[in-house]
DRENDO-1510 file (C-alpha; in Angstrom, 1 decimal, always signed):
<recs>
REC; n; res; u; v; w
REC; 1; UNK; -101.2; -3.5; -68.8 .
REC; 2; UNK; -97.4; -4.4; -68.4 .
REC; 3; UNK; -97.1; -7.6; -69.8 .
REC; 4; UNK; -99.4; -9.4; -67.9 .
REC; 5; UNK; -99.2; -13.0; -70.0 .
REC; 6; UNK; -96.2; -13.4; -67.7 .
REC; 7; UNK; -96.6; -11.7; -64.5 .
REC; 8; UNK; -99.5; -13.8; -64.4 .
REC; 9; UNK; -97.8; -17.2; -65.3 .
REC; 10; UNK; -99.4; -17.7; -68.6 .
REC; 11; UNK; -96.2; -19.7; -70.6 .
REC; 12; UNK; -94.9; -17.7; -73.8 .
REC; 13; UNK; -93.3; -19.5; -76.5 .
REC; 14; UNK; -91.9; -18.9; -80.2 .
REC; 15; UNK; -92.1; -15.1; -81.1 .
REC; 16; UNK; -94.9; -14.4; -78.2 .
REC; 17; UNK; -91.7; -15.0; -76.3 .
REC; 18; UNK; -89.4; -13.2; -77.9 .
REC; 19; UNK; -91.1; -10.0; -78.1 .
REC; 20; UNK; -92.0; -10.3; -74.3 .
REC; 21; UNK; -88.8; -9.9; -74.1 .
REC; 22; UNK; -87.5; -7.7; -76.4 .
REC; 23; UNK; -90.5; -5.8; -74.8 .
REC; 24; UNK; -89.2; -6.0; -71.0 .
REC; 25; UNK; -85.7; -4.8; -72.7 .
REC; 26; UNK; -87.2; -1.8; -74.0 .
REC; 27; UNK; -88.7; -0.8; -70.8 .
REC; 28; UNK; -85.6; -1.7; -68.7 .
REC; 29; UNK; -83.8; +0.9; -71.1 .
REC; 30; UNK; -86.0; +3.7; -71.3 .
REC; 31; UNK; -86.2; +3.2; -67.5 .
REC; 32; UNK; -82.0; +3.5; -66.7 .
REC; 33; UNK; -81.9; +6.2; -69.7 .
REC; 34; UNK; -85.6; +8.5; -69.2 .
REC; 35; UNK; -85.7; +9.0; -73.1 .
REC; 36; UNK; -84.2; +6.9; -76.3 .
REC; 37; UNK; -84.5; +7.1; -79.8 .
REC; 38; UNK; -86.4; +3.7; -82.0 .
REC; 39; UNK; -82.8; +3.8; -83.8 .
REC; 40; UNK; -80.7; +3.3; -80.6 .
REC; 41; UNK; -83.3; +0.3; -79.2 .
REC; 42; UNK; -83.1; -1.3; -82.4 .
REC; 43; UNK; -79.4; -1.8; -81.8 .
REC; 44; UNK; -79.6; -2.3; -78.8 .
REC; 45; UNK; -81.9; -5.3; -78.8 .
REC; 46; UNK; -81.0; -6.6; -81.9 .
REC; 47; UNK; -84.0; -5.5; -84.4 .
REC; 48; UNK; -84.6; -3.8; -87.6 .
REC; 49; UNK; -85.7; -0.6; -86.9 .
REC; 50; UNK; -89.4; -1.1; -88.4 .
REC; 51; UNK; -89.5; -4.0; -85.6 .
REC; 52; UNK; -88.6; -1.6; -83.0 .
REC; 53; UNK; -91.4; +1.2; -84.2 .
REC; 54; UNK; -93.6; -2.2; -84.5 .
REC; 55; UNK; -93.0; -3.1; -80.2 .
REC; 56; UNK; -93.2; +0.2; -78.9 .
REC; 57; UNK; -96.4; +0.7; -81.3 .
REC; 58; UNK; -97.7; -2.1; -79.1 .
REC; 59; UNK; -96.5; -0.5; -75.7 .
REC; 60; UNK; -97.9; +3.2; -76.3 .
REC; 61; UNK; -101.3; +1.2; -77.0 .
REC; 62; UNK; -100.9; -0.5; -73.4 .
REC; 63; UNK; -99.8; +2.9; -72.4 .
REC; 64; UNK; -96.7; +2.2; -70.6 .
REC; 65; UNK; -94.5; +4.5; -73.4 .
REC; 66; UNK; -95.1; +7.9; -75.1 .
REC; 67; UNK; -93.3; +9.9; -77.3 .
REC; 68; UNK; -91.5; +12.5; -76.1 .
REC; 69; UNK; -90.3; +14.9; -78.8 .
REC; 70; UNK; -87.5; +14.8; -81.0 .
REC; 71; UNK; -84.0; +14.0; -80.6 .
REC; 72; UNK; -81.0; +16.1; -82.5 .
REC; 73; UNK; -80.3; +15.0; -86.1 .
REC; 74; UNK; -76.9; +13.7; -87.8 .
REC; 75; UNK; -77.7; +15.2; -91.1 .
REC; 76; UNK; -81.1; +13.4; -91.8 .
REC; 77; UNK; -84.8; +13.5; -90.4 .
REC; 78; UNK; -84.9; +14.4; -86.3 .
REC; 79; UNK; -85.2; +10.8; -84.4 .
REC; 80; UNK; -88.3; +10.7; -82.7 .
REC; 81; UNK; -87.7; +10.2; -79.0 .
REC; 82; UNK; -89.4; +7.7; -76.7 .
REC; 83; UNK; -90.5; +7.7; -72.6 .
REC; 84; UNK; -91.7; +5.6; -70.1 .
REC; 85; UNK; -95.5; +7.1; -68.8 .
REC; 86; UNK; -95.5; +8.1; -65.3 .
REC; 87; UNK; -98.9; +7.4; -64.8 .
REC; 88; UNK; -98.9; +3.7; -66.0 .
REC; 89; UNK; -96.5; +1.9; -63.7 .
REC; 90; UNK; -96.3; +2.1; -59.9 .
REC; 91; UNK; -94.0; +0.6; -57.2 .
REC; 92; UNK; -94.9; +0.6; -53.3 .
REC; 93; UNK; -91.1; +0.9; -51.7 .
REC; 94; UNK; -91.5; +0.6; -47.8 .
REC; 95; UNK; -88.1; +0.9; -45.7 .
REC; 96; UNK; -88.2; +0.1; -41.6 .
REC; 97; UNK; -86.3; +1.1; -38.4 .
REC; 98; UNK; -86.0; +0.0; -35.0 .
REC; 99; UNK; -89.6; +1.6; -34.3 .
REC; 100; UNK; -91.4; +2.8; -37.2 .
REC; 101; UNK; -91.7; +2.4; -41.2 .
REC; 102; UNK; -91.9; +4.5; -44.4 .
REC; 103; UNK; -94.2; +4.1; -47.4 .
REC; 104; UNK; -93.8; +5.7; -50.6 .
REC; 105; UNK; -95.5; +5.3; -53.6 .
REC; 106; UNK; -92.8; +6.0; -56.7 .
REC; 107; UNK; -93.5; +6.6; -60.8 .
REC; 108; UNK; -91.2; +5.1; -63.7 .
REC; 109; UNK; -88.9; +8.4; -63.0 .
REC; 110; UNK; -88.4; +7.3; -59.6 .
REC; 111; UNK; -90.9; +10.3; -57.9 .
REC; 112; UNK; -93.3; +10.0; -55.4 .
REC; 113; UNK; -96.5; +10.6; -55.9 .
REC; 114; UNK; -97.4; +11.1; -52.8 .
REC; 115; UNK; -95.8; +12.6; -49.6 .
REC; 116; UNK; -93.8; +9.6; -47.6 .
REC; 117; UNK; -96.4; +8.0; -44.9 .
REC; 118; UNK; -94.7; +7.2; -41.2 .
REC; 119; UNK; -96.0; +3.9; -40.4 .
REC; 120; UNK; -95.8; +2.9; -36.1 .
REC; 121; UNK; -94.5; -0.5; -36.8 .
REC; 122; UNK; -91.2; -3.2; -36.2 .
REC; 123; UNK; -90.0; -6.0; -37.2 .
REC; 124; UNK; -91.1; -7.9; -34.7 .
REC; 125; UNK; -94.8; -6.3; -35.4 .
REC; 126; UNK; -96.7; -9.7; -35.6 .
REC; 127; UNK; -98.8; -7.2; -37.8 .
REC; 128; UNK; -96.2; -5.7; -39.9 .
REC; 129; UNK; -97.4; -6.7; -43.3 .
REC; 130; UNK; -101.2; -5.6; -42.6 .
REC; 131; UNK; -100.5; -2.4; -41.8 .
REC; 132; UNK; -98.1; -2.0; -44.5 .
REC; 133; UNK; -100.9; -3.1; -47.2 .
REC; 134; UNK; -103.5; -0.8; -45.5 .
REC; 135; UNK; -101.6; +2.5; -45.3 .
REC; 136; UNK; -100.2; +1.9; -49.1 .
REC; 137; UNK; -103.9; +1.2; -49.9 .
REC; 138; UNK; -104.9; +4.6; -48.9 .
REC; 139; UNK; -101.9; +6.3; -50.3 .
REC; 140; UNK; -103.4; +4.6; -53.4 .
REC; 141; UNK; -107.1; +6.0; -52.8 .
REC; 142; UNK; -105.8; +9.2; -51.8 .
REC; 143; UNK; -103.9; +9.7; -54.9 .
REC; 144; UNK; -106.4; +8.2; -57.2 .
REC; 145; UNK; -103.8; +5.5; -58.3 .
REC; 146; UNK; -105.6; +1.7; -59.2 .
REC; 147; UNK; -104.2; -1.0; -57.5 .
REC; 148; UNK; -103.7; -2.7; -61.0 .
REC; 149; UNK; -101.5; +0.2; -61.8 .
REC; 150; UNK; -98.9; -1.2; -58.6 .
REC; 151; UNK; -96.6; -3.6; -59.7 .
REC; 152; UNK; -94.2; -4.6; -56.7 .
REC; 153; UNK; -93.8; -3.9; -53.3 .
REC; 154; UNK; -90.4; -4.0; -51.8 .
REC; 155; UNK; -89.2; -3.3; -48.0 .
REC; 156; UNK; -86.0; -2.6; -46.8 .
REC; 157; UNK; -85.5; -3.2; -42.9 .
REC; 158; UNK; -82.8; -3.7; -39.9 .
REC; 159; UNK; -81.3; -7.5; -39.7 .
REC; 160; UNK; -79.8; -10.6; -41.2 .
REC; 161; UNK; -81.6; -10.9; -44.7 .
REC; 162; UNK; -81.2; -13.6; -47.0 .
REC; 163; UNK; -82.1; -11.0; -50.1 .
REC; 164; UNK; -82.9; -14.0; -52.4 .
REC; 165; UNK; -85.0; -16.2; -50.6 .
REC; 166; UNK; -86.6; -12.7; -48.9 .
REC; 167; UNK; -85.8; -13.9; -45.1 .
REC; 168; UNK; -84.9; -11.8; -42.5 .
REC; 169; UNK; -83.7; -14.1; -39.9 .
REC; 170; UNK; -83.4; -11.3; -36.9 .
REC; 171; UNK; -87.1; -11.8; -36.6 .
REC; 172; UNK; -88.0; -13.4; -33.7 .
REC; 173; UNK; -90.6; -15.5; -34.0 .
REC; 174; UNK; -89.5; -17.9; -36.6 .
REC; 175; UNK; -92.9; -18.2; -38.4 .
REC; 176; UNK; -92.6; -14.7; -39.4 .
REC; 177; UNK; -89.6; -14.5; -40.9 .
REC; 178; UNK; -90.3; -15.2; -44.4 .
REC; 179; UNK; -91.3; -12.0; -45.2 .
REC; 180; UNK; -91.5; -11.9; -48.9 .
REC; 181; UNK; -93.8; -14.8; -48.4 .
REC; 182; UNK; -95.8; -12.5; -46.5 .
REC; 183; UNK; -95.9; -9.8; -48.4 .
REC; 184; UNK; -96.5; -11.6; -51.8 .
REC; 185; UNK; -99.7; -13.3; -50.0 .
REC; 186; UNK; -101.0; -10.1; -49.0 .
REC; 187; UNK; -99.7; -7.9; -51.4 .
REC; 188; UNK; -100.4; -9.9; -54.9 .
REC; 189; UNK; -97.9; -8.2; -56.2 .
REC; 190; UNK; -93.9; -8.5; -57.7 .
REC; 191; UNK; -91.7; -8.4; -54.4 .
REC; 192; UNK; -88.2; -7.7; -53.1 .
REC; 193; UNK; -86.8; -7.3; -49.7 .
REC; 194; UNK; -82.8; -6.4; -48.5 .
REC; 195; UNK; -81.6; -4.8; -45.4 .
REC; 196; UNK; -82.4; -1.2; -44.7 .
REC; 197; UNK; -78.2; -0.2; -44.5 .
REC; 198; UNK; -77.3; -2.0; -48.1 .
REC; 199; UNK; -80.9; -0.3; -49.9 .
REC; 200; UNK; -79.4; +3.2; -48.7 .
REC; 201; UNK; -76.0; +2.3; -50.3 .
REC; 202; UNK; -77.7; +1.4; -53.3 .
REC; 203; UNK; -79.7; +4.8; -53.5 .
REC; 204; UNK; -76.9; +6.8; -52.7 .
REC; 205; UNK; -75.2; +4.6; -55.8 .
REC; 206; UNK; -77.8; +5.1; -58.2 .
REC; 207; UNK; -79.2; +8.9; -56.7 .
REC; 208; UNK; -77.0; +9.9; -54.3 .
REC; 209; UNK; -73.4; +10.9; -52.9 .
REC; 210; UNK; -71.9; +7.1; -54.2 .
REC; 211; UNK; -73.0; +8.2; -58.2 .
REC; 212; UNK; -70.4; +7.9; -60.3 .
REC; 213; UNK; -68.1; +6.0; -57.6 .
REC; 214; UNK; -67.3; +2.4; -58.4 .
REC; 215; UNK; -66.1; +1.1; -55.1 .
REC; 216; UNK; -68.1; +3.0; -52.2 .
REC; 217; UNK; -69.3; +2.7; -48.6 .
REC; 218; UNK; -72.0; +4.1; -47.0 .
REC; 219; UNK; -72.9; +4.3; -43.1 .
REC; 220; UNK; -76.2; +4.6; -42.1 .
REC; 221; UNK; -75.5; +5.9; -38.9 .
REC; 222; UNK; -78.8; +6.0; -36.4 .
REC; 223; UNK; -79.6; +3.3; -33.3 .
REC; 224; UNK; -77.3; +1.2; -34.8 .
REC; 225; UNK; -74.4; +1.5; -37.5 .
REC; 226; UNK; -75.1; -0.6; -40.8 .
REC; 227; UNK; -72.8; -0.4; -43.6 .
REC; 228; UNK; -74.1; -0.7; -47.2 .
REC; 229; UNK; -71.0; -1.8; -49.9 .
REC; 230; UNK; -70.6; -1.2; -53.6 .
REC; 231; UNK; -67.4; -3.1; -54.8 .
REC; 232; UNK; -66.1; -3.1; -58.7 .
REC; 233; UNK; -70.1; -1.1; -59.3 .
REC; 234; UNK; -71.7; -3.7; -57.6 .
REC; 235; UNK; -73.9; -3.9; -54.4 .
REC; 236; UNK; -72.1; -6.4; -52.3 .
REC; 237; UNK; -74.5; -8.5; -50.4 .
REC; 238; UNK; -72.4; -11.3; -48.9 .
REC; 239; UNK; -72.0; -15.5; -49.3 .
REC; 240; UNK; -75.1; -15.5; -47.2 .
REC; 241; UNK; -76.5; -12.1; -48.0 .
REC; 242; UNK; -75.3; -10.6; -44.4 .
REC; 243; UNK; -72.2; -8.4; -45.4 .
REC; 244; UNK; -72.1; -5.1; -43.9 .
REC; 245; UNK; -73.2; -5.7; -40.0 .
REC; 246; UNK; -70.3; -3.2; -39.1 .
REC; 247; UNK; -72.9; -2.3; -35.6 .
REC; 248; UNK; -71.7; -5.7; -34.3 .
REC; 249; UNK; -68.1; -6.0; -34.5 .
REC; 250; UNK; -66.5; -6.4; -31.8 .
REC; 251; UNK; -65.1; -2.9; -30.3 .
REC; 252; UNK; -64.7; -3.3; -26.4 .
REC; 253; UNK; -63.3; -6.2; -24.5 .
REC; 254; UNK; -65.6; -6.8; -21.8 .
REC; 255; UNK; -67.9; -3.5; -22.9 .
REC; 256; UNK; -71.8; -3.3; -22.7 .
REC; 257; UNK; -74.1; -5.5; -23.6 .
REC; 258; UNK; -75.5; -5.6; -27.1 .
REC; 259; UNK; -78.9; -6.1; -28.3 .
REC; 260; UNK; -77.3; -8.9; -30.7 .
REC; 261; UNK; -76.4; -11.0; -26.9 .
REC; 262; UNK; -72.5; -10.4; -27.2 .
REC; 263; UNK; -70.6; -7.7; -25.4 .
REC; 264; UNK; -68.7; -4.6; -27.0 .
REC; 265; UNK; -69.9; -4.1; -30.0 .
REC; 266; UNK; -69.4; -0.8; -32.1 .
REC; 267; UNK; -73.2; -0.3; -31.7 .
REC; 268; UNK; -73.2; +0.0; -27.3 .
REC; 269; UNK; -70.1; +2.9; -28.0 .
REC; 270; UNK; -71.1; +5.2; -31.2 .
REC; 271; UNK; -74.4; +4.9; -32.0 .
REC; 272; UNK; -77.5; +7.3; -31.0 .
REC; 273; UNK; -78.4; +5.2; -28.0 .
REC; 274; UNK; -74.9; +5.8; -26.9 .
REC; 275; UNK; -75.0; +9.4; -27.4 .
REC; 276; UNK; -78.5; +10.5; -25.9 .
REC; 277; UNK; -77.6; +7.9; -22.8 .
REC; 278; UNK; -74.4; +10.0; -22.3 .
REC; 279; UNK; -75.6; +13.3; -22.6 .
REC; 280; UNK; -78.3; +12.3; -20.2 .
REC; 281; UNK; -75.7; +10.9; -17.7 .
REC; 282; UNK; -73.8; +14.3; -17.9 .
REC; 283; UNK; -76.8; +16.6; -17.1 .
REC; 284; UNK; -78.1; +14.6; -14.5 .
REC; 285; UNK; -74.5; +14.6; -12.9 .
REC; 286; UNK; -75.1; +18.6; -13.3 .
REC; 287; UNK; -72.3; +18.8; -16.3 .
REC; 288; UNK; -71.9; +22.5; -17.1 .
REC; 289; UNK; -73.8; +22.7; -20.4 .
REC; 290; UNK; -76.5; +24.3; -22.2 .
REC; 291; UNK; -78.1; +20.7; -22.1 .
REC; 292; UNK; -77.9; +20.8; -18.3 .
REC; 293; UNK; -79.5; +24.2; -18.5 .
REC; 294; UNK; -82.6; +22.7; -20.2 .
REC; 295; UNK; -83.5; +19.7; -19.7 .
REC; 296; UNK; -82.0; +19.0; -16.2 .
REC; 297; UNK; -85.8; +17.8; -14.8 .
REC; 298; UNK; -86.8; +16.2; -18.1 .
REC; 299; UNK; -83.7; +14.3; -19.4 .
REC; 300; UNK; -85.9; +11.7; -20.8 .
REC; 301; UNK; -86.6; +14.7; -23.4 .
REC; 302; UNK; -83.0; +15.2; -25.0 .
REC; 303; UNK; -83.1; +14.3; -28.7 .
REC; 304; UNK; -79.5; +13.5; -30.5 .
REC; 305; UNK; -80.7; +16.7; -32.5 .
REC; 306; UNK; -80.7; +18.7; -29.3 .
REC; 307; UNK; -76.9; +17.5; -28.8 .
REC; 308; UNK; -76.1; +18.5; -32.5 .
REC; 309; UNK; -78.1; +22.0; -32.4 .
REC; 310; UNK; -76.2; +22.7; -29.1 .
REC; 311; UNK; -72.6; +21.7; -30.3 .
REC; 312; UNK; -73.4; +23.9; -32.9 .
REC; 313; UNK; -74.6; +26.7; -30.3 .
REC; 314; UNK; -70.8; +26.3; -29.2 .
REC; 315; UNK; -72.2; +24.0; -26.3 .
REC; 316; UNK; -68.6; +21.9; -24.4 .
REC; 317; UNK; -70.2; +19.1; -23.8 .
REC; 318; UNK; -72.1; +18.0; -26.8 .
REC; 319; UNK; -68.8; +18.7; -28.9 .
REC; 320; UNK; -67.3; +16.4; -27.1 .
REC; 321; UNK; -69.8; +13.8; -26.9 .
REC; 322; UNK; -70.0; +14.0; -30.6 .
REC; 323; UNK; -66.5; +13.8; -30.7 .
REC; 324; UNK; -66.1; +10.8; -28.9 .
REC; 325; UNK; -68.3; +8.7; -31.1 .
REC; 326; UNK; -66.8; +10.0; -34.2 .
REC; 327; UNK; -63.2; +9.1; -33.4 .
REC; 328; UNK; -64.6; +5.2; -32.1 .
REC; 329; UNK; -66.1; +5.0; -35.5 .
REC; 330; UNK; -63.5; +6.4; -37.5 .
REC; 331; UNK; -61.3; +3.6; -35.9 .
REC; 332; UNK; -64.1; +1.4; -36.6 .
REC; 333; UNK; -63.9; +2.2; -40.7 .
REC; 334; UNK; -59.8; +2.4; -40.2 .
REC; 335; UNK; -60.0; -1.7; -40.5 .
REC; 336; UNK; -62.9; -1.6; -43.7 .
REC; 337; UNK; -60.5; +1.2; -45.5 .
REC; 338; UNK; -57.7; -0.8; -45.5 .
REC; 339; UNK; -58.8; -4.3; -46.3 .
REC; 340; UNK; -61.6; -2.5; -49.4 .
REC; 341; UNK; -60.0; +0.9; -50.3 .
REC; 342; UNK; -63.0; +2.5; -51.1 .
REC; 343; UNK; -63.1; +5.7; -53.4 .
REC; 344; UNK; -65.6; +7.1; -51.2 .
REC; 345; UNK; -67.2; +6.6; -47.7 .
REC; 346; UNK; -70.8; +8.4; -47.8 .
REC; 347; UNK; -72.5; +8.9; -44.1 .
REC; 348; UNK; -75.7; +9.0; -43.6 .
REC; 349; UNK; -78.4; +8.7; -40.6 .
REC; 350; UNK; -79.1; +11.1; -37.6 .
REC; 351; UNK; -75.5; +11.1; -36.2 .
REC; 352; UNK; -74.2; +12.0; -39.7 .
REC; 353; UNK; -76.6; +15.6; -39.0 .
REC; 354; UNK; -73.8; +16.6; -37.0 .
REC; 355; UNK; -71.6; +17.2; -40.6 .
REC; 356; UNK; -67.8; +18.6; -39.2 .
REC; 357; UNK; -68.9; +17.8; -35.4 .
REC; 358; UNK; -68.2; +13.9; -36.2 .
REC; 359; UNK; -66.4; +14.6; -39.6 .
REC; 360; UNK; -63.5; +15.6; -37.8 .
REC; 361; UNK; -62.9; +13.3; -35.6 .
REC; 362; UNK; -63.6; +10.7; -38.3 .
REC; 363; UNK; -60.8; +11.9; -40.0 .
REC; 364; UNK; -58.5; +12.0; -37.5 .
REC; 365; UNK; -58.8; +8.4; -36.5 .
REC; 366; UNK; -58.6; +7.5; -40.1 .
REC; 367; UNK; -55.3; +9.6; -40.3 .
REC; 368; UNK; -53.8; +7.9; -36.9 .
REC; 369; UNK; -54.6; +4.3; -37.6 .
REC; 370; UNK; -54.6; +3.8; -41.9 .
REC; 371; UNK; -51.8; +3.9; -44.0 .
REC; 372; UNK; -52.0; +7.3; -46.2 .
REC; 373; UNK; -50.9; +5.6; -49.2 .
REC; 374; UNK; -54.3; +4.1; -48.6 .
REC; 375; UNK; -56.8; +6.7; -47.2 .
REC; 376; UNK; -55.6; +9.4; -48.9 .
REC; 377; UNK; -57.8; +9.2; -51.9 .
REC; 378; UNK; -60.7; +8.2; -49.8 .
REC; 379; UNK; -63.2; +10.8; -49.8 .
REC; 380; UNK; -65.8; +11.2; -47.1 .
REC; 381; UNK; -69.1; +12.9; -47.5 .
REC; 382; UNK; -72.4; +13.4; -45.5 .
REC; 383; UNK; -75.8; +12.3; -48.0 .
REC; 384; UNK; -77.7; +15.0; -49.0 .
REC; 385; UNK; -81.0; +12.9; -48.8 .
REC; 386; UNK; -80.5; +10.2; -46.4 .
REC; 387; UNK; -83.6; +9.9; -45.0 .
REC; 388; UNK; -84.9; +9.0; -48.7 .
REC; 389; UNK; -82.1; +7.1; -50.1 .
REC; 390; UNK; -83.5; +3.7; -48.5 .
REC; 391; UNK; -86.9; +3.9; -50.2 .
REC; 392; UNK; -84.8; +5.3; -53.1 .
REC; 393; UNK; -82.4; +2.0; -53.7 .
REC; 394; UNK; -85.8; -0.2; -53.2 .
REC; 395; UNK; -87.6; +1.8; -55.7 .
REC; 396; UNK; -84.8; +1.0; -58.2 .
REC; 397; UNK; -84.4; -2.9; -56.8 .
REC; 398; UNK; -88.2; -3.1; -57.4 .
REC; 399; UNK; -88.2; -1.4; -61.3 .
REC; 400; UNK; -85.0; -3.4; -62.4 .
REC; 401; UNK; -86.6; -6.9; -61.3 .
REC; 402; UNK; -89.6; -5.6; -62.9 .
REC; 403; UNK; -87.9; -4.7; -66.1 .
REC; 404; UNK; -85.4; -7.3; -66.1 .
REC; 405; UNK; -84.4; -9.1; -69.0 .
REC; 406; UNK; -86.4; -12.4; -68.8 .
REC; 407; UNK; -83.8; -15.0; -69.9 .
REC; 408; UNK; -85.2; -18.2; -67.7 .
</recs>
């Protein structure tokens, strides 16, 4: 299948080496652009046209490309038009929060195969990469995929990643932390790994609310507040590969106590901790509300999407609860707007299900503490598919390492 004289280490030299790859080019293309004419890859990797015919001869015989019609003609024959198969070339894209995972199993167009899998797992889960492998094993058996069809396995998840050496250093036993190691012993298998807030920037880049947007910032909004950056069409990762830990800036002089060990961050005053702690405080101090109303013996019950459905329901004290955190954050991104003028600010995460409930107050504190001249062509959005866009931004990670150019 895919090239395996070098996925396997086998060393390539003269022309065996260049039509790797020229080969990996052709993929890589087909992949960013779902259907290109011999003509166009020609050009594009620098080959007569009968050599192009010649290499993707050679990949529709390994079955990784088909032919998918034809393409409009400029005066001469119709161009025959070229594909990636979906049934040749698998990724495994696995994204974590503070309590449980996601699996998903995606094709070369970037579609599941298979319904998302919840996975009850952490990062601290000593046996993390075990379950991993064995729920994306049965996803495979259940969908009658081979395991030799499953080229790379990437994870997004919460903490201080060092993307290229695949570290997450907010792990707490040290011996754990290399998790690409991990996940490449286990896994066999191509593997990437970035933090969960800058993989849902990058899906909402490539598939999302951010398309089209060269300078963009996304907020994924749930128990803590990460923020993913695109700068000048790139995905920003940071000297060290930490930029975006917007949850732990500091917010409050003398506030509550993080889970990072240092007092007043943005995460202990906006994020859905915050919010179901409050709402719980108010209806066990008998707040009028429809909260109070219904879970006044079970607080321990109140989801954030109770507080959003009753805000909605026209419900005092959830509008104001949701207020309040949206006016602390929207001070929060005042400082980001004005030092990155972004063209857009995309939010995503639980919170974010509130739509004008924390929109508006957003805005408000972005009107009271940015300069217009600066905020004023800032648009602000909620993601469409945020609880996707994680395993999304992996999925294209995952194809665009596997496709990648090979110029070592």
């Amino acid at each position: 299948m895919i090239l395996l004289e070098n996925i396997k280490g086998q060393k390539l030299t003269g022309n065996a080496l260049k039509n790797y790859r020229r080969k990996k080019k052709i993929l890589s293309l087909l992949y960013q652009n779902d259907t290109l004419s011999a003509t166009f890859l020609s050009k594009q990797i620098g080959v007569s046209l009968p050599t192009a015919i010649s290499l993707l001869k050679e990949l529709g015989n390994s079955k990784l490309v088909e032919v998918r019609g034809s393409g409009e003609s400029k005066g001469g024959r119709r161009p025959t038009l070229f594909g990636l198969k979906r049934d040749s070339i698998f990724v495994i894209s696995c994204e974590l929060g503070r309590f449980r995972g996601k699996i998903g199993v995606y094709n070369t167009h970037n579609e599941l195969v298979a319904p998302v899998t919840i996975v009850q797992t952490s990062i601290d889960d000593d046996n993390l990469v075990d379950k991993l492998y064995a729920e994306s094993r049965q996803i495979l058996t259940d969908n009658f995929i081979d395991y030799s069809s499953v080229f790379a396995v990437g994870i997004a998840m919460p903490g201080l990643i060092d993307s290229k050496q695949g570290v997450n250093y907010t792990i707490k036993k040290e011996e754990y932390r290399n998790i690409a190691e991990r996940l490449s012993s286990k896994f066999d298998k191509i593997v990437y790994v970035n933090n969960d807030a800058r993989m849902e920037a990058y899906g909402e880049f490539i598939f999302g609310e951010a398309k089209g947007y060269k300078n963009a910032m996304i907020i994924n909004w749930n128990w803590g507040v990460g923020l993913g950056m695109v700068l000048n069409g790139n995905l920003y990762n940071g000297g060290s590969g930490f930029a975006g830990e917007l949850s732990h800036i500091k917010f409050v002089e003398d506030g509550d106590l993080c889970i990072c060990g240092k007092r007043g961050c943005l995460e202990t005053e906006i994020s859905a901790y915050v919010l179901i702690n409050r709402a719980r405080e108010a209806v066990e101090n008998n707040r009028i509300s429809q909260l109070t109303e219904k879970f006044k013996n079970h607080t321990e019950d109140i989801t954030v999407r109770d507080i959003i459905s009753a805000a909605k329901l026209g419900d005092e004290l959830s509008i104001s609860l949701l207020n309040n955190v949206g006016q602390a954050l929207g001070k929060a991104l005042s400082d980001t707007i004005q030092l990155l003028n972004p063209d857009v600010i995309v939010l995503g995460g639980l919170v974010s299900e509130a739509n004008q409930y924390v929109l508006n107050p957003i805005q408000q504190s972005i009107n009271q503490y940015c300069l217009e001249q600066i905020s004023g062509n800032t648009k602000i959005v909620i993601s469409n598919n945020w609880r996707h866009s994680g395993l999304l931004g992996i999925t294209a990670k995952l194809f665009q390492k596997l496709f990648s150019d090979m110029n070592k």
